[in-house]
C-alpha positions as semicolon CSV with decimal commas, in nm:
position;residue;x (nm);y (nm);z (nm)
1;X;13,321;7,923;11,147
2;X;12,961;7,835;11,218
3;X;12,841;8,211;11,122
4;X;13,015;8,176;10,794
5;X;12,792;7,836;10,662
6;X;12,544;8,015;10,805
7;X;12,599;8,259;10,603
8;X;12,687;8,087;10,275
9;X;12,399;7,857;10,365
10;X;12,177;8,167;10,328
11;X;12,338;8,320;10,012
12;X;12,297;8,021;9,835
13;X;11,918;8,004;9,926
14;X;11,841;8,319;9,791
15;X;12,046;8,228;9,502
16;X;11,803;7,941;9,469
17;X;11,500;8,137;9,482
18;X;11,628;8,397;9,215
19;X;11,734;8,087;8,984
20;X;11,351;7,953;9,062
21;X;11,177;8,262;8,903
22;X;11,252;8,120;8,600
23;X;11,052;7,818;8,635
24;X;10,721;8,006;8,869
25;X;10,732;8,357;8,673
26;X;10,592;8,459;8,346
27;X;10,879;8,530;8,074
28;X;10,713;8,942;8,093
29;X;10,796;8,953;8,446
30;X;11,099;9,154;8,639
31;X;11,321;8,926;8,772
32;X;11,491;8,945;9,064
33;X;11,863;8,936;8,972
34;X;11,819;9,249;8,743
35;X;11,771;9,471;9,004
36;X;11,934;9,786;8,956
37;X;12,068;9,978;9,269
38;X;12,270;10,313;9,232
39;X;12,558;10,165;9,509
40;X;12,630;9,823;9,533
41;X;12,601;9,707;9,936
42;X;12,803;9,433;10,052
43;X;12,509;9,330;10,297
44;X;12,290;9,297;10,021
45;X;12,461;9,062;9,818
46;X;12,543;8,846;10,108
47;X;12,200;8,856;10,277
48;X;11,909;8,594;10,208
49;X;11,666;8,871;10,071
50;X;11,611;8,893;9,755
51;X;11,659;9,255;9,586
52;X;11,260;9,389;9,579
53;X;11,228;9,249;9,888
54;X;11,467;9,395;10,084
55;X;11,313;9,763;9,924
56;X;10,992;9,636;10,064
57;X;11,179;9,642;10,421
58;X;11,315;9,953;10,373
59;X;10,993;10,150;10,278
60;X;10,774;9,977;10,529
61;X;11,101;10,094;10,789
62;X;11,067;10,464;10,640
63;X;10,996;10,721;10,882
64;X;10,746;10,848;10,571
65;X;10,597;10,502;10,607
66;X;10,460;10,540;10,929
67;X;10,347;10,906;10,854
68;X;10,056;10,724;10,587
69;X;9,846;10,683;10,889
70;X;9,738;11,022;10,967
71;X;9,729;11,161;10,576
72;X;9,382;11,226;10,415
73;X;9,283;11,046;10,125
74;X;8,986;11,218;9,977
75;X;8,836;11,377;10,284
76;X;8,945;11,578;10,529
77;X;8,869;11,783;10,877
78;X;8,573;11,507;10,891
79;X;8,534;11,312;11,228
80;X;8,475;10,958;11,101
81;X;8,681;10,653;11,179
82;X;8,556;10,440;10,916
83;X;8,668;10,734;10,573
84;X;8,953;10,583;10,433
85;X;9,306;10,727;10,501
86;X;9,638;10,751;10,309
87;X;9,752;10,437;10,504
88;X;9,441;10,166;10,443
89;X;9,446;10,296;10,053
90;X;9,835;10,194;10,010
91;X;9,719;9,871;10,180
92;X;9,472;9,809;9,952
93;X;9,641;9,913;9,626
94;X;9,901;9,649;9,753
95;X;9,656;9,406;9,808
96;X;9,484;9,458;9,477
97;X;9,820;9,455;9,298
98;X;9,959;9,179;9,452
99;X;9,638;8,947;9,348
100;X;9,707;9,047;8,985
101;X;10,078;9,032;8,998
102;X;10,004;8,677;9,134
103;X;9,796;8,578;8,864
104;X;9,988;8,697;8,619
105;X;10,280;8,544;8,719
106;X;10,466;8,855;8,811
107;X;10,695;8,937;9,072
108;X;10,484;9,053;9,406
109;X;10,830;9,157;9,603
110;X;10,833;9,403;9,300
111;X;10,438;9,482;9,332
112;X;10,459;9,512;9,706
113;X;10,729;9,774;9,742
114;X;10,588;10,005;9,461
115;X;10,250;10,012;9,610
116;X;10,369;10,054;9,940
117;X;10,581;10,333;9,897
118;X;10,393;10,492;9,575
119;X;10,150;10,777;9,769
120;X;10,474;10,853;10,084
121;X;10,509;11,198;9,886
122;X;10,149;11,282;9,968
123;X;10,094;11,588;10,156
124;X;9,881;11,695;10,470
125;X;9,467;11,736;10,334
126;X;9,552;11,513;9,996
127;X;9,518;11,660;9,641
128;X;9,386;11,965;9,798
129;X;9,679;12,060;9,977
130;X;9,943;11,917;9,739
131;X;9,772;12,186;9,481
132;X;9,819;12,434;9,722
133;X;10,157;12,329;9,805
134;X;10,226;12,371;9,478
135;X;10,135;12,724;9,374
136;X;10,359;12,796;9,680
137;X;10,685;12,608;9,545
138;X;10,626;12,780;9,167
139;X;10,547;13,114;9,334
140;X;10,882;13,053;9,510
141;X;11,123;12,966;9,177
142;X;11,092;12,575;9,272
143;X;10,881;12,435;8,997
144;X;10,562;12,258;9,069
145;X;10,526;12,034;9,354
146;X;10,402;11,616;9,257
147;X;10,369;11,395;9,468
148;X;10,485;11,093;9,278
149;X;10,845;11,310;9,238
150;X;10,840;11,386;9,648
151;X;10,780;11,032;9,712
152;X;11,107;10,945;9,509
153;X;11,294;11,243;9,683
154;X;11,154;11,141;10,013
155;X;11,343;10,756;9,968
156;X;11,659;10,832;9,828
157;X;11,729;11,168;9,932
158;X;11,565;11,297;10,272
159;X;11,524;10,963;10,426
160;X;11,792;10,839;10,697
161;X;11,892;11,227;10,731
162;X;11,958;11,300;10,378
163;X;12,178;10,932;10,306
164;X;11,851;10,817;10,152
165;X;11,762;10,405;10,107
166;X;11,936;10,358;9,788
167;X;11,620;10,187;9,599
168;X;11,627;9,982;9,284
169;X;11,557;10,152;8,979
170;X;11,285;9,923;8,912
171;X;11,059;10,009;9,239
172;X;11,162;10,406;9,226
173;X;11,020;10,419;8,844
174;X;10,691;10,236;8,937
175;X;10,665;10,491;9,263
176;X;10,742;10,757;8,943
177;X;10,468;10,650;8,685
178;X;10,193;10,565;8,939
179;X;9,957;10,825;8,856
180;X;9,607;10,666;8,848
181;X;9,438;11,031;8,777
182;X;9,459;11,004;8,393
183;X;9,242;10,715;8,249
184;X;9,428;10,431;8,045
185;X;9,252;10,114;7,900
186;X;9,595;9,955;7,807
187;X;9,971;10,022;7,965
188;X;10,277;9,873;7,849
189;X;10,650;9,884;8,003
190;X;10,893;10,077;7,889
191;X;11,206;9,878;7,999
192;X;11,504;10,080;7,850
193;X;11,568;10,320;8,151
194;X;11,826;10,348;8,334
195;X;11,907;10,608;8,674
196;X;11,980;10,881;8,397
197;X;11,658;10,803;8,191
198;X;11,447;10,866;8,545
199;X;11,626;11,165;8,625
200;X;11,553;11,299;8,239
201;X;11,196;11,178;8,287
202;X;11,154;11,350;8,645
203;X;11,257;11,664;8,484
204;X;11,048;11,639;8,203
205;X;10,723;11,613;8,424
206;X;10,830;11,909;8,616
207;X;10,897;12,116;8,314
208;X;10,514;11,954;8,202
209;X;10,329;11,769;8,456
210;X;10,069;11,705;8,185
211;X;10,281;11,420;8,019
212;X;10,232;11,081;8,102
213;X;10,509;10,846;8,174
214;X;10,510;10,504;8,154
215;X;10,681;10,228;8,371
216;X;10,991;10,057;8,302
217;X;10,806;9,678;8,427
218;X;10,448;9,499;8,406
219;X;10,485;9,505;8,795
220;X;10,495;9,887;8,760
221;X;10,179;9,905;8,557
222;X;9,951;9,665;8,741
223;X;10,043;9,882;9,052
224;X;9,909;10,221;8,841
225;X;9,598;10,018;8,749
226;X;9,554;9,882;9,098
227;X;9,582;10,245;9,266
228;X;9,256;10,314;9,014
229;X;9,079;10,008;9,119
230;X;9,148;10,075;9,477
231;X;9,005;10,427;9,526
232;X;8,676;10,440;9,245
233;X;8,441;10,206;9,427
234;X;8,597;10,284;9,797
235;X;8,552;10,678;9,764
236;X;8,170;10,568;9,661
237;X;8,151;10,361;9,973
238;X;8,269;10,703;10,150
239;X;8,062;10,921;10,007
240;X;7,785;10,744;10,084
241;X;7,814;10,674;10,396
242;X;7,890;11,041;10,448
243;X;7,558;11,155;10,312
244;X;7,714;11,303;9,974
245;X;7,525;11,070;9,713
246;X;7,259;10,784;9,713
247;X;7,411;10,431;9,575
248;X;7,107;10,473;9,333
249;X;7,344;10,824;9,201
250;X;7,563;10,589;9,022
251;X;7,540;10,600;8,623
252;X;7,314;10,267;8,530
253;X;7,555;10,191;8,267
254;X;7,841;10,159;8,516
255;X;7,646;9,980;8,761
256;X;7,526;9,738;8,469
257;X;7,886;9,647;8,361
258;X;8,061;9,714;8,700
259;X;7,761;9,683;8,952
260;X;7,734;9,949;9,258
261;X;7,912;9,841;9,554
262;X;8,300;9,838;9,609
263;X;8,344;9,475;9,628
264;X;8,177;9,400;9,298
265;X;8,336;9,730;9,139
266;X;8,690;9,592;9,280
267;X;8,633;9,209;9,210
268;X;8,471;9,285;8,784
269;X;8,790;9,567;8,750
270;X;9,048;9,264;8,857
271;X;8,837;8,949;8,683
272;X;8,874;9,174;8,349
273;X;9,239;9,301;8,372
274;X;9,318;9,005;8,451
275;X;9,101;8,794;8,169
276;X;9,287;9,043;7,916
277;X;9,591;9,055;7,984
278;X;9,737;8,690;8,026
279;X;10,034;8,553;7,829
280;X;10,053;8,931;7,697
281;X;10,346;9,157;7,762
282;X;10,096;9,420;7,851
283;X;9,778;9,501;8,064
284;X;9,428;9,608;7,971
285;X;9,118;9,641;8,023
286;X;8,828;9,563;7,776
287;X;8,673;9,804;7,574
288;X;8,312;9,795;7,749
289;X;8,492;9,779;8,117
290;X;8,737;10,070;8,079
291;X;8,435;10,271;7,904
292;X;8,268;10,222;8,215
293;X;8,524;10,255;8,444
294;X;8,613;10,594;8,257
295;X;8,261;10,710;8,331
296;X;8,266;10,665;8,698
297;X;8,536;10,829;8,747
298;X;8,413;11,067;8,586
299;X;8,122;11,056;8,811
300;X;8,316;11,071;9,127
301;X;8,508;11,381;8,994
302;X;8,181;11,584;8,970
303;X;7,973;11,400;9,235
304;X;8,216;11,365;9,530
305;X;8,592;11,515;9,460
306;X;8,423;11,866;9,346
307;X;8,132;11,902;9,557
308;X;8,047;12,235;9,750
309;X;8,015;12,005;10,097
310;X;8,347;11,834;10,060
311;X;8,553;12,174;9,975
312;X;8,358;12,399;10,266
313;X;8,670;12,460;10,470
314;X;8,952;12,454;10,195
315;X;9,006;12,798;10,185
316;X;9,103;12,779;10,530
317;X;9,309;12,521;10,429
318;X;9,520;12,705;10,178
319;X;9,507;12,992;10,389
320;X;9,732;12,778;10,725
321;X;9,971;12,625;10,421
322;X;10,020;12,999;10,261
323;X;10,102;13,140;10,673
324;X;10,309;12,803;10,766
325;X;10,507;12,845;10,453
326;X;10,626;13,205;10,525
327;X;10,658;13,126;10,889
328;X;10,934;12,809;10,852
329;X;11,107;13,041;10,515
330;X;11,154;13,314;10,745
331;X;11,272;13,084;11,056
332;X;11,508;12,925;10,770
333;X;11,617;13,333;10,677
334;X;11,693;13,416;11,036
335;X;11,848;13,126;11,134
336;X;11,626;13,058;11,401
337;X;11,713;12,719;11,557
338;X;11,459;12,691;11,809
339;X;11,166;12,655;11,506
340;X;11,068;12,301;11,424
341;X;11,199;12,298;11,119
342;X;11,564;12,293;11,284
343;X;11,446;12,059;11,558
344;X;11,224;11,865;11,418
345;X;11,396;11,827;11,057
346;X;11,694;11,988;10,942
347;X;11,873;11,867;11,314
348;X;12,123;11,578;11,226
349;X;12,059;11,607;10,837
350;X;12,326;11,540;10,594
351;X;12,545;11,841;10,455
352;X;12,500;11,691;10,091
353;X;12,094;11,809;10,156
354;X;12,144;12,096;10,303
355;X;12,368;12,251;10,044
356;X;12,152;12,144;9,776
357;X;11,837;12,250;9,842
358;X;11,737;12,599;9,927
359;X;11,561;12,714;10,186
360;X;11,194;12,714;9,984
361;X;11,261;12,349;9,893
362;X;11,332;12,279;10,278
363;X;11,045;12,398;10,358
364;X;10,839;12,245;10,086
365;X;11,001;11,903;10,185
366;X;10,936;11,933;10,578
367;X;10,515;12,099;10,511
368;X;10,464;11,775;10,230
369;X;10,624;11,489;10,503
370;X;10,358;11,671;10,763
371;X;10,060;11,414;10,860
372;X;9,709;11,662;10,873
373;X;9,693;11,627;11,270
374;X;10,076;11,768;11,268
375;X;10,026;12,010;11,013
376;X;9,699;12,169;11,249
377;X;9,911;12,159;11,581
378;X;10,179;12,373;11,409
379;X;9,908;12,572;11,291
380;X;9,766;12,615;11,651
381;X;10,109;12,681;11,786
382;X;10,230;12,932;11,547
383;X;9,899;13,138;11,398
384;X;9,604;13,076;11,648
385;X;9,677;13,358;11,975
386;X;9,683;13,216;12,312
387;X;9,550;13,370;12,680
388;X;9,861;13,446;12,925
389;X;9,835;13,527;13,242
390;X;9,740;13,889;13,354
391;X;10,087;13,969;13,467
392;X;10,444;13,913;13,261
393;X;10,715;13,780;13,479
């Protein structure tokens, strides 16, 4: 009897906190109560949690989750403990979010889980080896490989063994639309989705991954702006300090309007998306600010992400995903149940997965969830030759 006031003592508490959004909130903001799940859970709607929050749990739970902290960012096959990884960079795009989600009067629950689980479909060596992960899935009938799609195949369908986490719509569109690559000065929600409409939309960017898709919430698009904001001024910081350019390198424009360390590029970015976008049922930045910030990214993509130092070993690179791909396929072919892609993957996964995705996609699912220090022992244990003993017993 005492569990069950407990429990109704609880219910009603989160009840209270959904009915207080109303009052703390912004009328543009995603509420709570219209989260939209795919399967109702009875534990959810008895549970204290509110709806974003409980996704929060579940991605921070993810085995994918705790796979951030070995995943490149920019560079890679670099000794250097202070180059940002996957991990710190979905920390700080959730930091960043959350301080204009808060200012904005947004939901942060909402912020929080999209930037946390926005970059889990990342694979091993970053952009680099996503592109040549890639060319291997279209080369193999699969379509091109994104990383914003794998991250929403990763939660609700390999996950847990295939059952998946059974996101809100609302958190798996943001993780969708995240893409901070192509340069915006304004975004706007596009609220009439539904599952079917993300599906549609997923299948759309495979068919053209040049289109650009919008979120469904404002919560979605301050998280697309934040992942920008996060990486241009940190990736200086790391360049930098890794010899690549001279702070004095950065355009004088940009450093006039945005100044030239991270901090002050991070803290001007926020101050004016912020500053432009109150009371407004979109974001943006000013003209002058996202001319600037569209001309150091621009900077960075010739000065850091396409210099000769930073791409030395990438053919290498390309080379181990080309051989590890073959190798697991072939493993998959024969059956061979003592490869780590049984043991190590497929072992304990859900029929529903197995008969749906073909043996390419298996491996493109089990190479993309690799962290780069995994990805390199497989390497070593499958393609580099080792000494034996003079004599075979």
């Amino acid at each position: 009897m005492e569990y069950g006031n407990s429990t109704d003592r609880l219910l009603r508490l989160r009840e209270k906190l959904d009915r207080e959004e109303d009052l703390k909130l912004s009328e543009f903001a995603c509420k709570s109560r219209n989260a939209l799940r795919k399967k109702m859970e009875e534990s959810i709607q008895q549970g204290h949690r509110q709806q974003f929050s409980i996704d929060t749990d579940r991605i921070l739970h993810s085995l994918a989750y705790s796979r951030y902290i070995d995943k490149t960012q920019v560079f890679y096959l670099i000794k250097n403990d202070h180059i940002t990884h996957r991990v710190l960079h979905v920390q700080l795009v959730s930091k960043i979010a959350r301080t204009i989600g808060r200012l904005l009067r947004l939901n942060e629950d909402l912020i929080e889980a999209i930037a946390l689980g926005h970059d889990i479909g990342h694979t091993p060596f970053g952009h680099d080896g996503e592109k040549f992960l890639s060319e291997l899935c279209e080369a193999h009938h699969l379509g091109p490989f994104l990383h914003n799609i794998q991250s929403v195949r990763f939660l609700q369908d390999i996950e847990r063994k295939g059952k998946g986490w059974n996101l809100t719509l609302q958190v798996l569109d943001g993780i969708f639309c995240h893409n901070g690559e192509i340069h915006l000065k304004a975004l706007s929600p596009d609220p009439r989705k539904d599952f079917e409409q993300l599906q549609s939309e997923i299948a759309a960017e495979k068919a053209d991954p040049t289109i650009d898709i919008w979120p469904m919430t404002l919560e979605g698009c301050v998280v697309r702006m934040a992942d920008t904001i996060s990486y241009v001024g940190r990736d200086i910081e790391d360049a930098i300090r890794l010899g690549l350019i001279r702070r004095e390198d950065i355009p004088k424009r940009c450093k006039e309007v945005l100044g030239d360390k991270n901090g002050t590029i991070v803290y001007r970015l926020v101050e004016d998306l912020v500053g432009n976008s109150l009371h407004k049922p979109y974001i943006s930045f000013s003209e002058e600010v996202a001319e600037a910030l569209r001309e150091l990214k621009d900077f960075n993509q010739k000065r850091i992400y396409s210099c000769g130092k930073v791409k030395e070993q990438t053919p290498k690179v390309k080379l181990m995903f080309e051989l590890l791909f073959e190798k697991f396929l072939q493993d998959l072919e024969e059956g061979n149940e003592e490869s780590d892609i049984f043991t190590g993957f497929l072992d304990g996964m859900a029929q529903e997965y197995r008969d749906k995705t073909p043996p390419a996609g298996i491996v493109r699912d089990f190479i993309a969830g690799m962290t780069d220090e995994y990805f390199l022992s497989q390497c070593r244990k499958h393609l580099v030759p080792e000494i034996r003993t003079a004599r075979f017993v």
